[in-house]
DOVO-164921 format. One line per 4 residues: number of its first residue (from 0); for each residue x, y, z of N, C-alpha, C, O. Coordinates in pm, 1 decimal, always signed. Example, Ala and Ser with C-alpha at 12.3 -4.5 7.8 and 13.67 -1.06 7.14 Angstrom:
! DOVO-164921
0	+1319.0 -569.0 +780.0 +1230.0 -450.0 +780.0 +1320.0 -330.0 +780.0 +1423.6 -331.9 +846.5; +1285.0 -225.0 +708.0 +1367.0 -106.0 +714.0 +1290.0 +3.0 +787.0 +1340.9 +113.8 +803.9
This chain:
! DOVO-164921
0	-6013.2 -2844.8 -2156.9 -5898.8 -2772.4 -2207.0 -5803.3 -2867.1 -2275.1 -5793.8 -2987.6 -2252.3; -5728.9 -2791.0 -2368.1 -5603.8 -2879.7 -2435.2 -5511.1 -2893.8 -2363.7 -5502.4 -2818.7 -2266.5; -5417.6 -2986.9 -2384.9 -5279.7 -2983.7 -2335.5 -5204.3 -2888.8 -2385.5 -5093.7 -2926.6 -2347.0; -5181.2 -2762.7 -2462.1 -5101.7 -2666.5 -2514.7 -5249.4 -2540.9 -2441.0 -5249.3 -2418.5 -2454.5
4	-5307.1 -2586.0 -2401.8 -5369.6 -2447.2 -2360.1 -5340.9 -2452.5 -2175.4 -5350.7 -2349.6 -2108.5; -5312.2 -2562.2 -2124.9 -5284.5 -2591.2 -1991.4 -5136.4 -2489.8 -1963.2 -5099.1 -2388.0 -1904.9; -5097.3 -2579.8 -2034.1 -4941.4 -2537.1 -2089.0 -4889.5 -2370.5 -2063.8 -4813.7 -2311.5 -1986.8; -4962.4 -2342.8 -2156.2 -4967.3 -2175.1 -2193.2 -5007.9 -2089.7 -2029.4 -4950.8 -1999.7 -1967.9
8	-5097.6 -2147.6 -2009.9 -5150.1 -2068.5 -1882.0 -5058.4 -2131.0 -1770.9 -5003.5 -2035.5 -1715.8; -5025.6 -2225.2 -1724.7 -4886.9 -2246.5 -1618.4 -4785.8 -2162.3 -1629.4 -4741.1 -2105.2 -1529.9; -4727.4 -2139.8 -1774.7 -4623.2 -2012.9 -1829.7 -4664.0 -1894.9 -1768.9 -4616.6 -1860.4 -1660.6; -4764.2 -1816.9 -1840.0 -4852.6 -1712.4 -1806.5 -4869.4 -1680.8 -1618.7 -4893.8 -1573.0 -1564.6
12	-4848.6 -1802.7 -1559.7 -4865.6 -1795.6 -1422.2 -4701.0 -1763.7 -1345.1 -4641.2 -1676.9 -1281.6; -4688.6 -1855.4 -1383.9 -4470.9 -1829.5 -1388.2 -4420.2 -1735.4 -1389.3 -4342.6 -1682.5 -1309.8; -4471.1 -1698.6 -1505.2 -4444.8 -1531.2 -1572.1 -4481.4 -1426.1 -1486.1 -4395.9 -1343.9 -1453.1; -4610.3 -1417.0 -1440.9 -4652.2 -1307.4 -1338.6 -4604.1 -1342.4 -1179.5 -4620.2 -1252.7 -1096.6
16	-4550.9 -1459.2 -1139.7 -4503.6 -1475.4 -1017.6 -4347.3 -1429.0 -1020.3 -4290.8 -1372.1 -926.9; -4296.8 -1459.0 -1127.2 -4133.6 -1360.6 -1186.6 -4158.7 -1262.7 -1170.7 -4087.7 -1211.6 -1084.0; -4244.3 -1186.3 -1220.0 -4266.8 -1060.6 -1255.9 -4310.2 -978.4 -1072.2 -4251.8 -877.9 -1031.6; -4389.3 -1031.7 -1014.3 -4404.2 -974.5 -942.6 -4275.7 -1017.4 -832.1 -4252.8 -920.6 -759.5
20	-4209.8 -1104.8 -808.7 -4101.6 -1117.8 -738.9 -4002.7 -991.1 -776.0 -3973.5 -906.2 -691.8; -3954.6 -988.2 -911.8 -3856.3 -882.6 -950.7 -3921.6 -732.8 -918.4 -3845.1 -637.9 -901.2; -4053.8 -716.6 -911.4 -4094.4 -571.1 -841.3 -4048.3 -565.9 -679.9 -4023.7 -462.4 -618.0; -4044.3 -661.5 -642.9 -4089.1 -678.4 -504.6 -3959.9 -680.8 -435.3 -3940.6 -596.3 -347.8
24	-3870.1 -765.8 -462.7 -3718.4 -801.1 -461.3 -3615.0 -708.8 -529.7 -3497.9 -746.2 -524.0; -3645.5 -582.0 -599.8 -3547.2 -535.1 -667.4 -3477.0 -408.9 -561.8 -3358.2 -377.7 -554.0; -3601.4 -347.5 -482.1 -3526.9 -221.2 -423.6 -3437.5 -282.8 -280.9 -3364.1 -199.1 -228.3; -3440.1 -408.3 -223.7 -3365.3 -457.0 -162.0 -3229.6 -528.9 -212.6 -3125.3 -546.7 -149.7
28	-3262.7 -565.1 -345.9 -3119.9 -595.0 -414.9 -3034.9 -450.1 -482.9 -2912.4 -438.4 -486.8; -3081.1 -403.1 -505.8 -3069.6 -209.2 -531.4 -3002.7 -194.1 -413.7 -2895.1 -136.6 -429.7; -3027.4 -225.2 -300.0 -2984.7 -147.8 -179.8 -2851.6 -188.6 -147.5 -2753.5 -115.6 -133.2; -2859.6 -330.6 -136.1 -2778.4 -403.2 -106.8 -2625.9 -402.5 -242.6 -2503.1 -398.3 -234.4
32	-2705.3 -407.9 -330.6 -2551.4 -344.3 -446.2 -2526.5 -231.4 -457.2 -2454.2 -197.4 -551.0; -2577.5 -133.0 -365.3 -2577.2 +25.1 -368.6 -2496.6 +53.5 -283.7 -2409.7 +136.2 -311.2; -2503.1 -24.1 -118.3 -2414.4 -47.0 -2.5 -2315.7 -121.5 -25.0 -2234.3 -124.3 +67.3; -2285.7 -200.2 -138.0 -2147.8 -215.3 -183.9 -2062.6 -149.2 -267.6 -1939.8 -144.2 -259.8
36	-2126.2 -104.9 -338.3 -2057.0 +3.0 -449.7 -1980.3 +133.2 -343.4 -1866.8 +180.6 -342.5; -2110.6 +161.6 -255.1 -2056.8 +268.5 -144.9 -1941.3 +258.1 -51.8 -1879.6 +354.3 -6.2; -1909.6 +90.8 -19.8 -1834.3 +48.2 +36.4 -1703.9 +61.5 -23.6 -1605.8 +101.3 +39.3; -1702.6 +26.1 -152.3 -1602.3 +20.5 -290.4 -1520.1 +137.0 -265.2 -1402.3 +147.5 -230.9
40	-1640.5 +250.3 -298.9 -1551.4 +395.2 -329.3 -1506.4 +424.7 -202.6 -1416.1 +508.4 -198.8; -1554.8 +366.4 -68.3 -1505.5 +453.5 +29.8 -1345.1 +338.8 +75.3 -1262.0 +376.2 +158.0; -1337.8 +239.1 +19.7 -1182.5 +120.7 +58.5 -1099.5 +193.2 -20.2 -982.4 +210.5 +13.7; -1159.4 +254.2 -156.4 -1087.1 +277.3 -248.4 -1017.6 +443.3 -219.8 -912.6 +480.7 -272.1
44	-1093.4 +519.4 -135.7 -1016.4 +589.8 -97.0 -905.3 +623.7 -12.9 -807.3 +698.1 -16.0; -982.2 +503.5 +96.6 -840.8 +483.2 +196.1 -730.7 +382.6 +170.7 -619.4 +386.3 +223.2; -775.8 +288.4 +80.7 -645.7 +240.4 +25.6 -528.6 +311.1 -101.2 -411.8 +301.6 -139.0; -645.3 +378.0 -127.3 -540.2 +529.4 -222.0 -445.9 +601.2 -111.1 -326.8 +631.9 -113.7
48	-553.8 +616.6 -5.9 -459.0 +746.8 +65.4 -387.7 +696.2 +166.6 -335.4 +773.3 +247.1; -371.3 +527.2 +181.5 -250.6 +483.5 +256.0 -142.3 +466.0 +134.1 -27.0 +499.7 +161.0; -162.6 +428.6 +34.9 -69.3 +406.5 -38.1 -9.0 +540.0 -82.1 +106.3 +543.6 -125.1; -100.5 +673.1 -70.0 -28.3 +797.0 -96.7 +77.2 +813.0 +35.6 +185.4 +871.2 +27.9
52	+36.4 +764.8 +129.0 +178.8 +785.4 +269.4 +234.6 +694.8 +253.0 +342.4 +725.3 +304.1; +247.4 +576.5 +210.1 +325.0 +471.3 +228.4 +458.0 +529.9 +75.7 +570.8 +481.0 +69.5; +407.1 +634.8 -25.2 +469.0 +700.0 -138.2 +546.8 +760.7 -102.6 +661.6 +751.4 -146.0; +498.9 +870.8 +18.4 +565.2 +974.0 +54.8 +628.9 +964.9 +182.1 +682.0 +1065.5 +229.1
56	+630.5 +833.4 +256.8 +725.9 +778.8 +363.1 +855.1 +776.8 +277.6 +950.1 +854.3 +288.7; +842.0 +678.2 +193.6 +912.3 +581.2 +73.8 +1031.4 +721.7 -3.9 +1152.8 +708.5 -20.1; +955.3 +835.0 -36.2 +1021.8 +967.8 -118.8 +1127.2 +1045.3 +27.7 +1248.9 +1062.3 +34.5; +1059.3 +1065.0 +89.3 +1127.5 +1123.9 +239.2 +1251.2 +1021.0 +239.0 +1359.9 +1053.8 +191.4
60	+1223.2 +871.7 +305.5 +1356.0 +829.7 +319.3 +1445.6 +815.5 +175.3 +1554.1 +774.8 +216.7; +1454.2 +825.9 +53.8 +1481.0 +808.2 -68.9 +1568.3 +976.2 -40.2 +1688.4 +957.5 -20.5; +1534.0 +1103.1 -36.1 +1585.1 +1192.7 +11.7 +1653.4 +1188.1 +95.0 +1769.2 +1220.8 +69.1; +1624.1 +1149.7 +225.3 +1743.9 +1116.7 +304.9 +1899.2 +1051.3 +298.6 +2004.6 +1089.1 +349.7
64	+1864.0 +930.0 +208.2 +1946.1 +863.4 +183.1 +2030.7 +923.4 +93.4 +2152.0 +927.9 +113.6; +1971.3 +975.9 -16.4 +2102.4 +1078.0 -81.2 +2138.3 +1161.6 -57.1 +2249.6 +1190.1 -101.3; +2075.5 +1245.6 +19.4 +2143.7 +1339.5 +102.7 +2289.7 +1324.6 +168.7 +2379.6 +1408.2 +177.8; +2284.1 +1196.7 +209.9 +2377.5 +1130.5 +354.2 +2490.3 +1079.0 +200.3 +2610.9 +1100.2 +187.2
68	+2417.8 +1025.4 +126.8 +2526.6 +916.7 +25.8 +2633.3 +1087.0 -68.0 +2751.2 +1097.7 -101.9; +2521.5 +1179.3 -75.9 +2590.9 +1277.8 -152.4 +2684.9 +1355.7 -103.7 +2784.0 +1392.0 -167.1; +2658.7 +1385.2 +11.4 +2757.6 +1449.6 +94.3 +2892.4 +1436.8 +213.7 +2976.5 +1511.6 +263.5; +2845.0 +1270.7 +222.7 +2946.9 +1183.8 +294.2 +2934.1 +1235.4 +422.7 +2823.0 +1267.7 +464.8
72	+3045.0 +1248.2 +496.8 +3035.8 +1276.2 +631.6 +3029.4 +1408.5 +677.7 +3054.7 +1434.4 +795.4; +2997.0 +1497.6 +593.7 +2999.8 +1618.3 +601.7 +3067.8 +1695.0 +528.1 +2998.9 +1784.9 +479.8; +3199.5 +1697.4 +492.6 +3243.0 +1784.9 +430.7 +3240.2 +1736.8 +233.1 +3150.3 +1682.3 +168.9; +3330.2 +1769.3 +203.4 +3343.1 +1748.3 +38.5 +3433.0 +1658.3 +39.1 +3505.2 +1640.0 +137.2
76	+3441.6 +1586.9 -74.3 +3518.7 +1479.8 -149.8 +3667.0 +1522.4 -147.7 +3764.1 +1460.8 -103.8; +3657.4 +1678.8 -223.4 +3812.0 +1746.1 -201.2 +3900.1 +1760.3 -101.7 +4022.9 +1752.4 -104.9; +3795.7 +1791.4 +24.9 +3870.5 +1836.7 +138.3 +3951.6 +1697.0 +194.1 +3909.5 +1581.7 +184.1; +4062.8 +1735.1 +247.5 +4213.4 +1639.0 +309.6 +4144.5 +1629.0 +407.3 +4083.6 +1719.4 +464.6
80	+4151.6 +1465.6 +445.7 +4095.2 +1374.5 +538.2 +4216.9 +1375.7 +654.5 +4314.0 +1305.8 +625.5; +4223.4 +1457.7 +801.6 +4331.7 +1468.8 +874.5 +4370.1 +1302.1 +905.2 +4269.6 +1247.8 +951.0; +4466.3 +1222.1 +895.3 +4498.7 +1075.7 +978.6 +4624.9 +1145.5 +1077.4 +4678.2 +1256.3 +1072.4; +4645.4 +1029.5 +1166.8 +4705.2 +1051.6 +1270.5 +4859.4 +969.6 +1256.5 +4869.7 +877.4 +1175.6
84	+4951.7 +1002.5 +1323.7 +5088.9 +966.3 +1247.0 +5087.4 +825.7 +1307.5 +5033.1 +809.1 +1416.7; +5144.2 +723.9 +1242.4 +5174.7 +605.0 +1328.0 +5262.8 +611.4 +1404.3 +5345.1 +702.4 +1413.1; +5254.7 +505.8 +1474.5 +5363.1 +476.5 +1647.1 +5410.0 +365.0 +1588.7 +5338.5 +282.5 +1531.8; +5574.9 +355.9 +1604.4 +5636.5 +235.7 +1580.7 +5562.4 +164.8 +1742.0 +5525.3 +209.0 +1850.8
88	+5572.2 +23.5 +1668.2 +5529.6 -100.3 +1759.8 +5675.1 -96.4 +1858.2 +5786.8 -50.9 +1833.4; +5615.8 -170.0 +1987.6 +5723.3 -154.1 +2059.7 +5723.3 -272.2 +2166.8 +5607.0 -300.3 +2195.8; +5824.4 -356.6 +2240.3 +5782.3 -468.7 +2322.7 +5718.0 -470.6 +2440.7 +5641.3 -553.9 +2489.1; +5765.7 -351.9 +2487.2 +5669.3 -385.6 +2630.9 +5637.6 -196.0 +2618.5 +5689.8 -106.8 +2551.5
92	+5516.1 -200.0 +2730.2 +5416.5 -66.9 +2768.6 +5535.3 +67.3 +2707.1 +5521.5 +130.7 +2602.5; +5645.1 +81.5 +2805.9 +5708.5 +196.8 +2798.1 +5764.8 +213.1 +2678.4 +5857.0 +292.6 +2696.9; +5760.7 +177.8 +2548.1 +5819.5 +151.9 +2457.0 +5708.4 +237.4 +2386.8 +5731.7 +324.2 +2302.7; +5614.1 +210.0 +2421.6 +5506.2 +314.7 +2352.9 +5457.9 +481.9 +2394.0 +5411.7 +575.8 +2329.2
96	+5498.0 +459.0 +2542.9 +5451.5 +585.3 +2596.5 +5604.3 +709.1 +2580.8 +5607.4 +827.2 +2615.3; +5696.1 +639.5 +2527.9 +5805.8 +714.9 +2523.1 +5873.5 +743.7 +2691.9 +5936.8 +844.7 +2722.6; +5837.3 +613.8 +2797.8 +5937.1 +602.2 +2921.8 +6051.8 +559.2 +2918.1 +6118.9 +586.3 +3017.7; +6104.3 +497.0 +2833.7 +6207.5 +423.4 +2804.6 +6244.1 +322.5 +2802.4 +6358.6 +299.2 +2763.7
């Protein structure tokens, strides 16, 4: 035999040991990127649907808060805030309680 016919047939041998590896090896690599993809869509749903409660925690207190900021302590902005009259300061206890 030649050296380019040696050649050729080592290729030819290569070639069908590729070839039959990629038959042989593909439905376990199939599987295995199939059980990740599956994995994918199923993170991807529960990290959607924590981030949809972590939205609607986030909207609830966002409501709350203006609720409380819009309305103040209950009544309206208009309504007269009752205060209480001051007490002149006085030196000792009875000076305050009006004993004398």
């Amino acid at each position: 035999m030649t050296e380019q016919g040696t050649r050729r047939s080592s290729f030819g041998v290569i070639g069908a040991v590729a070839a039959a590896c990629a038959v042989c090896c593909v439905g376990p690599i199939l599987t295995f990127l199939g059980g990740l993809s599956l994995f994918g869509v199923a993170s991807s749903f529960v990290i959607g649907g924590a981030g949809l409660l972590v939205a609607a925690v986030a909207l609830a207190a966002l409501l709350v808060v203006w609720r409380r900021y819009r309305c103040g302590s209950g009544g309206s902005p208009a309504d007269p805030v009752p205060v209480a009259a001051p007490t002149p300061r006085g030196v000792g206890a009875g000076d305050r309680t009006g004993d004398g």
